[in-house]
C-alpha positions as CSV (number, residue, x, y, z in Angstrom):
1,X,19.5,2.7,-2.0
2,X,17.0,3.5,0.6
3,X,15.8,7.2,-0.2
4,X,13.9,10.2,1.7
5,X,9.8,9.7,0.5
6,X,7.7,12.6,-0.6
7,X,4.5,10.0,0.3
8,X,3.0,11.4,3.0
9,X,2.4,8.4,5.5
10,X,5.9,7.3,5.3
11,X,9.7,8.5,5.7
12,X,11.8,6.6,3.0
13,X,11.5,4.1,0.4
14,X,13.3,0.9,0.3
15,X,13.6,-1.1,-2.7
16,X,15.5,-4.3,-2.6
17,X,13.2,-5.9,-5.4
18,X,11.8,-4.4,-9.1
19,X,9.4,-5.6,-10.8
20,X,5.8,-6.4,-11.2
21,X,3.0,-7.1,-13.6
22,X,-0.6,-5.4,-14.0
23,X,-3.1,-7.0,-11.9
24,X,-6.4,-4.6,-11.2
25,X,-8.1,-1.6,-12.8
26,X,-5.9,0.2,-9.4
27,X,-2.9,-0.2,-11.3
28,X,-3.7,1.3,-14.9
29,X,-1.7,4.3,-14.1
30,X,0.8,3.1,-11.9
31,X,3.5,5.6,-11.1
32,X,6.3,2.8,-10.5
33,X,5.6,1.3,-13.9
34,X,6.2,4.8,-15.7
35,X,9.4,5.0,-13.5
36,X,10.6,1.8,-13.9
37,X,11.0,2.9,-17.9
38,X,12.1,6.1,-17.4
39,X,14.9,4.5,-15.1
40,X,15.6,1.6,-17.9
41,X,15.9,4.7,-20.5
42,X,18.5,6.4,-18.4
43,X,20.7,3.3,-18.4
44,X,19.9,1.7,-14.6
45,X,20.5,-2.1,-15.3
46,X,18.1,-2.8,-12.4
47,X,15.4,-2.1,-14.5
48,X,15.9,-3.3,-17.8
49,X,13.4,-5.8,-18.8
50,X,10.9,-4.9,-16.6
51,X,8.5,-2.9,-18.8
52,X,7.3,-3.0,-22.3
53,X,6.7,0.0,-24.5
54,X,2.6,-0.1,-25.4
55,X,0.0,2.5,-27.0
56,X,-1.0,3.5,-23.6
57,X,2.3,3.5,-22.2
58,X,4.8,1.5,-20.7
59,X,3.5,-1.8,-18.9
60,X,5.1,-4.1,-16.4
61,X,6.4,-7.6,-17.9
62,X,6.1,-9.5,-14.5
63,X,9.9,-10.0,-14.9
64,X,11.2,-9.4,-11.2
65,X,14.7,-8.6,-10.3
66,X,16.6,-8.1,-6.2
67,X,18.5,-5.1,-6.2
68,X,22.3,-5.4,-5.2
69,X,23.1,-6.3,-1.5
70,X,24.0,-3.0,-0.5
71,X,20.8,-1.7,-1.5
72,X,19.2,-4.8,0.2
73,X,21.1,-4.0,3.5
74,X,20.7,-0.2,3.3
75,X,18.6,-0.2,6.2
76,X,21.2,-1.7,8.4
77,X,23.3,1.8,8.5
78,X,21.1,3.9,8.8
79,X,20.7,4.3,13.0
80,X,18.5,7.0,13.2
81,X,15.0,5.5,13.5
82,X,12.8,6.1,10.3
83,X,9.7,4.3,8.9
84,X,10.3,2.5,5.4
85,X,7.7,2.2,2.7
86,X,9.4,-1.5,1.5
87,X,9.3,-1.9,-2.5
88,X,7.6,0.9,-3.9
89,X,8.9,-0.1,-7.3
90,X,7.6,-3.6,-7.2
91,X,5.1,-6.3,-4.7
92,X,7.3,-7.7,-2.1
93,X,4.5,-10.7,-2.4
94,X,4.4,-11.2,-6.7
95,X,3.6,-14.7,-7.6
96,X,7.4,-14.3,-9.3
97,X,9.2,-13.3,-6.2
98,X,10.9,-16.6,-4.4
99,X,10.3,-17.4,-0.6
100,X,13.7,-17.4,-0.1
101,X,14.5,-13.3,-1.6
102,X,11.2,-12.7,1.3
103,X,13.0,-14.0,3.3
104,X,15.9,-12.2,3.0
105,X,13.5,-8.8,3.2
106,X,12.5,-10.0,6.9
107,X,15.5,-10.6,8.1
108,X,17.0,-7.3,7.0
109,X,13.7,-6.1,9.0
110,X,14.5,-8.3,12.2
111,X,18.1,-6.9,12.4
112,X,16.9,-3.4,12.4
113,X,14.3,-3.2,14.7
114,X,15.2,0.5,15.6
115,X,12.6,1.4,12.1
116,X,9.2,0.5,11.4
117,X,8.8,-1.2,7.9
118,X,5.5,-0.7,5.4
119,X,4.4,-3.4,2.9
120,X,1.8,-2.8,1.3
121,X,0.9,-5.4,-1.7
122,X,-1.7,-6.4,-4.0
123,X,-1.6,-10.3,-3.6
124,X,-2.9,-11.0,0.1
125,X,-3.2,-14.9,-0.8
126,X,0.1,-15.2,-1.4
127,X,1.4,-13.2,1.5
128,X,-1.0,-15.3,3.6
129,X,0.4,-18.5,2.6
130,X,4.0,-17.0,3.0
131,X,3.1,-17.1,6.6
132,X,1.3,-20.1,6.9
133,X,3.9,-22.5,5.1
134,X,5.8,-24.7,7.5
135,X,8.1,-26.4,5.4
136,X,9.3,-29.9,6.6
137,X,7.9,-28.6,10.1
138,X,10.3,-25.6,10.3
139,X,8.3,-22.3,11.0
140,X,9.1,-19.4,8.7
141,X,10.5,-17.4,11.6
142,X,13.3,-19.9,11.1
143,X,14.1,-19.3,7.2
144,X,14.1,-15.6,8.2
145,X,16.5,-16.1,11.0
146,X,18.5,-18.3,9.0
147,X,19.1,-15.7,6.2
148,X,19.7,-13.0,9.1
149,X,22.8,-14.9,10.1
150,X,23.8,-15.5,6.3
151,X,23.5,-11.1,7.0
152,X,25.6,-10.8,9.8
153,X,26.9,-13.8,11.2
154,X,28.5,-12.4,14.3
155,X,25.0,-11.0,14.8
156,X,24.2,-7.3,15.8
157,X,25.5,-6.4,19.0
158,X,23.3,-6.5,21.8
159,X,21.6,-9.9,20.5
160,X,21.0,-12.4,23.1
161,X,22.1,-16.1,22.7
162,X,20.2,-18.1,21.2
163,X,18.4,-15.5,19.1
164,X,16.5,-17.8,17.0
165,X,13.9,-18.3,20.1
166,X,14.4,-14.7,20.6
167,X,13.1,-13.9,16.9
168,X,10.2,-16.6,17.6
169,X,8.5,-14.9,20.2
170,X,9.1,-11.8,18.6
171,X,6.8,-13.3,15.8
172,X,5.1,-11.1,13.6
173,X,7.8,-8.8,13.9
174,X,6.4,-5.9,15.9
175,X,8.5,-3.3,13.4
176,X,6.5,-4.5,10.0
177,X,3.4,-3.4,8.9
178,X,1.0,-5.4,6.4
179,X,-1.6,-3.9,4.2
180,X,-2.8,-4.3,1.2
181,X,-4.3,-1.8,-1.9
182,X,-8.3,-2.0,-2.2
183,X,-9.5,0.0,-4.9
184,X,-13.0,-1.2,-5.2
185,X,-15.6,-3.1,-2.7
186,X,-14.6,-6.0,-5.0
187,X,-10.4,-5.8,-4.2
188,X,-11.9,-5.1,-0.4
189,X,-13.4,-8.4,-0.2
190,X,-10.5,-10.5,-2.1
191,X,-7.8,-9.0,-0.3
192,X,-9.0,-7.8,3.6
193,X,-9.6,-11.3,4.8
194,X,-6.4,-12.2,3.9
195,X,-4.9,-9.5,5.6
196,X,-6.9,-10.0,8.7
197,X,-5.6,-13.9,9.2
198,X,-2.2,-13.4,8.3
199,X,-0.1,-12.3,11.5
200,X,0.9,-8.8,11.8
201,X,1.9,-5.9,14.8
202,X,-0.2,-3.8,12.3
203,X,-2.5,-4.3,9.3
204,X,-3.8,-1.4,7.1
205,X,-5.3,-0.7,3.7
206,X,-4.1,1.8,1.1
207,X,-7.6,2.8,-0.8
208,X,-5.5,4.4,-3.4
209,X,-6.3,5.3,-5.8
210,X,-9.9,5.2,-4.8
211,X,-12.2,4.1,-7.5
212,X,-15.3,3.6,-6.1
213,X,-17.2,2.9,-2.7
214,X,-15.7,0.6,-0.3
215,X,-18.3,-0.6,3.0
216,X,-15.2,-1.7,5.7
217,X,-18.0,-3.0,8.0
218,X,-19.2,-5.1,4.8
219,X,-17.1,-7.1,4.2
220,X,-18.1,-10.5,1.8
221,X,-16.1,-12.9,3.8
222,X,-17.2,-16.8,3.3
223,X,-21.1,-16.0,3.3
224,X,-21.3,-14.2,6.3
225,X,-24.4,-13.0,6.6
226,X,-24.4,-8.9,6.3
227,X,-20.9,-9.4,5.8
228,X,-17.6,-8.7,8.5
229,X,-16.8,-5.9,9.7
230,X,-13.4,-5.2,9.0
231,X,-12.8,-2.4,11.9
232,X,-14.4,-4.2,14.5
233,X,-12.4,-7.3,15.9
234,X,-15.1,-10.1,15.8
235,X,-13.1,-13.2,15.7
236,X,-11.0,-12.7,12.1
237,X,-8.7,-9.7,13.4
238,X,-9.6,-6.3,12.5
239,X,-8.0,-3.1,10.2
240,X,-5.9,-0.6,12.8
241,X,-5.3,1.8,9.6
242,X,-6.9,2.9,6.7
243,X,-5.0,5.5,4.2
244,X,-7.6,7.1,1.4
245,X,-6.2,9.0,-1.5
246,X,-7.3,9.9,-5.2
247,X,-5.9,9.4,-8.6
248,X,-2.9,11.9,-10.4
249,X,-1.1,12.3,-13.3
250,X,-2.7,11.8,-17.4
251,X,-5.6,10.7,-17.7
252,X,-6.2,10.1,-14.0
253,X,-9.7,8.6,-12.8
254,X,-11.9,11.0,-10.2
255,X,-12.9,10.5,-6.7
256,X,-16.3,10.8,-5.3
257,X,-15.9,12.8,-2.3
258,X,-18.7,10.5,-0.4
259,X,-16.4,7.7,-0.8
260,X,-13.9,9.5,1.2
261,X,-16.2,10.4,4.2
262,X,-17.7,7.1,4.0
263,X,-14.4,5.7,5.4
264,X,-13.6,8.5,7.3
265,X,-16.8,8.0,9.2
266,X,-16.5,4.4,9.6
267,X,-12.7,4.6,10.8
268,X,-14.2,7.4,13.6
269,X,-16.6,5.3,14.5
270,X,-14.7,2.4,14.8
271,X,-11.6,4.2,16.6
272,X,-9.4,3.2,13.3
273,X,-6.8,5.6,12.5
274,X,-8.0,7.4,9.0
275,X,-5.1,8.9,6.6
276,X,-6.4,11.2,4.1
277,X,-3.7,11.2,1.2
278,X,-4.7,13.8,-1.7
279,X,-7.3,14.4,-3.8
280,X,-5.6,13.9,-6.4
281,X,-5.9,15.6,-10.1
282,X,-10.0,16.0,-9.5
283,X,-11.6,18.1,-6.8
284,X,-15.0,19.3,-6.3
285,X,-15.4,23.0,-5.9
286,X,-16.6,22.2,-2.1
287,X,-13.5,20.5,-1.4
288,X,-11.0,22.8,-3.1
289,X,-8.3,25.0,-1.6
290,X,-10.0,28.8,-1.3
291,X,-7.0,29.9,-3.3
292,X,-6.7,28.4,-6.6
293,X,-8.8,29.3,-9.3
294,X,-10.8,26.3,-10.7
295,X,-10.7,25.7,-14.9
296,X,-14.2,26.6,-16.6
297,X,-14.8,22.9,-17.4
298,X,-15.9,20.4,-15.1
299,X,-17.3,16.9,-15.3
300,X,-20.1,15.1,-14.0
301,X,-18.8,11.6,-14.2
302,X,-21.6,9.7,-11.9
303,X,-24.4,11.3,-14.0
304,X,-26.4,9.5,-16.5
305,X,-28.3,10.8,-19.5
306,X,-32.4,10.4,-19.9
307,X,-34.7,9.4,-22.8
308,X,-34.9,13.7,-23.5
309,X,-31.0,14.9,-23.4
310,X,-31.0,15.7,-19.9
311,X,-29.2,14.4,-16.6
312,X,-30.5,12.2,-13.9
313,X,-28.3,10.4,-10.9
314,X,-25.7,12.0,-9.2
315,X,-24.4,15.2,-10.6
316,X,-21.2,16.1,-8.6
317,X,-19.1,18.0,-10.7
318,X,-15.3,17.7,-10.6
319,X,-12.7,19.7,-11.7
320,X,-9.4,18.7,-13.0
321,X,-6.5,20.4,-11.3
322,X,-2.7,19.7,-10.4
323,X,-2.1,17.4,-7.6
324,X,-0.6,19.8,-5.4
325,X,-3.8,22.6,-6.0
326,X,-6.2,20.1,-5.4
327,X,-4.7,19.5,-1.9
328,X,-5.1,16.8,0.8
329,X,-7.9,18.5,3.1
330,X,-11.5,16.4,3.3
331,X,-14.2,19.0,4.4
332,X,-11.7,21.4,5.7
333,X,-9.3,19.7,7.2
334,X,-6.2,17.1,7.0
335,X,-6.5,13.6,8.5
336,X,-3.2,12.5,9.4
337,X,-3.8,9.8,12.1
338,X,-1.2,6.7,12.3
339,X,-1.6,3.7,14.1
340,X,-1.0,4.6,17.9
341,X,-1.4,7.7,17.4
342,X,-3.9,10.8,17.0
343,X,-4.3,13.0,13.9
């Protein structure tokens, strides 16, 4: 079922698919792979199968599975508009996920246009050639509106005739969001210029968990020269969202706060909406809440040792804290900004 979200950028999570496999140092400590076991351990069919047992944990067998169709269709009854963060348990684009169960996502998505859908995923090729195929010369628009009136044949009332040509020009669907997860400058460049020629009403990245520097105006993009700037809309499309957050949970990896205000920065420039998630478990004593009390440790994990036992580099210290005491405020304050809106 669809179900209320404690993610801060988005009301509920839908899951019509489960499911996925390990594909980036970003997904290392994936919460949806620890959850996926803990859900096969308390006896939920869905997701049996779909992790292993390891030394460091339980890991994602690439073994993808739909959930039932009242989960699929969930967003149907539900009137009230909301925003849906689609698959958070799984990549609505795996390499294992047929057209056809896309498909049947989208059109779900077309017959509610009342809510706006998020899909964020790590394989940008594949979502771009999802969009590009043209099968036998029908357009995908087509498969999707075909599967919409396997859905509901009678169609929703208040649907035009002829609502196939209705969905066309309607094409991206102006309700779905695309973005994808960029860890690193090197995910950046794989992923972004995918995202930026595959058609969408909005496209966003989710630099989370943030594991190093990312340039958005650098972009390597077939050898252009000082690379493209993803926030500025030169010819390939350009980013209206960028969501930042840092790492929770065991053995989680630390942030470097200029990382953070490097994007910030660039989104403000730009005129991008910025979303600052969390910290996560490490904060720097600069950035952390005025009311917790910080542990006696810290770490300086950009530092590097010299020839005589000392330090050299960058020393920023970080402290490991809970999520929830490390907080979500960058230099004082929370960056909440959506697309079309303000912070």
């Amino acid at each position: 079922m669809a179900t209320a979200s404690k993610i801060e950028w988005t009301g509920h999570t839908w899951n019509p698919l489960a499911g996925c496999s390990v594909l980036t140092p970003g997904c290392k400590r994936c919460y949806a792979m620890k959850m996926a076991a803990r859900l096969e351990a308390m006896g939920q069919a869905l997701y049996v199968g779909l992790t292993e047992s390891t030394k460091a944990g339980p890991v994602w067998t690439g073994v993808m599975r739909q959930a039932s169709q009242d989960v699929l269709l969930a967003p149907l009854r539900r009137k009230k508009p909301t925003t849906y963060f689609v698959n958070s348990m799984s990549d609505l684009f795996h390499e294992n996920v047929p057209d056809t169960w896309i498909d049947q996502v989208f059109a779900v998505m077309a017959l509610a246009p009342q809510h706006t859908f998020q899909i964020l995923t790590k394989r940008a090729a594949r979502m771009q050639r999802y969009f590009e195929l043209w099968p036998e010369g029908a357009a995908r628009f087509h498969h999707v509106a075909l599967e919409a009136h396997k859905i509901n044949p009678d169609l929703p009332s208040g649907m035009p005739d002829g609502w196939v040509w209705q969905l066309q020009k309607r094409w991206p669907l102006p309700n779905v969001w695309l973005g994808v997860s960029t860890e690193r400058q090197q995910e950046a460049d794989e992923r972004i210029p995918h995202l930026l020629q595959t058609p969408a009403a909005v496209r966003f990245i989710s630099a989370e968990p943030l594991l190093g520097p990312i340039n958005l105006t650098s972009i390597n993009h077939r050898g252009v020269v000082g690379g493209h700037s993803a926030l500025h809309d030169r010819g390939l499309g350009k980013l209206d969202w960028v969501i930042v957050g840092g790492e929770s949970g065991a053995g989680s990896r630390p942030m470097h706060p200029a990382w953070a205000r490097v994007l910030r920065d660039q989104c403000a420039e730009a005129g991008v909406a910025f979303f600052f998630k969390q910290w996560g478990s490490w904060v720097t004593e600069d950035q952390s809440p005025e009311d917790i009390v910080l542990p006696g440790e810290s770490r300086g994990p950009w530092a590097v040792r010299d020839g005589e036992g000392g330090w050299t580099g960058d020393q920023t210290q970080v402290f490991n804290v809970r999520k929830g005491a490390a907080g979500r405020l960058l230099d004082g304050r929370e960056h909440n900004a959506m697309p079309g809106a303000t912070a």
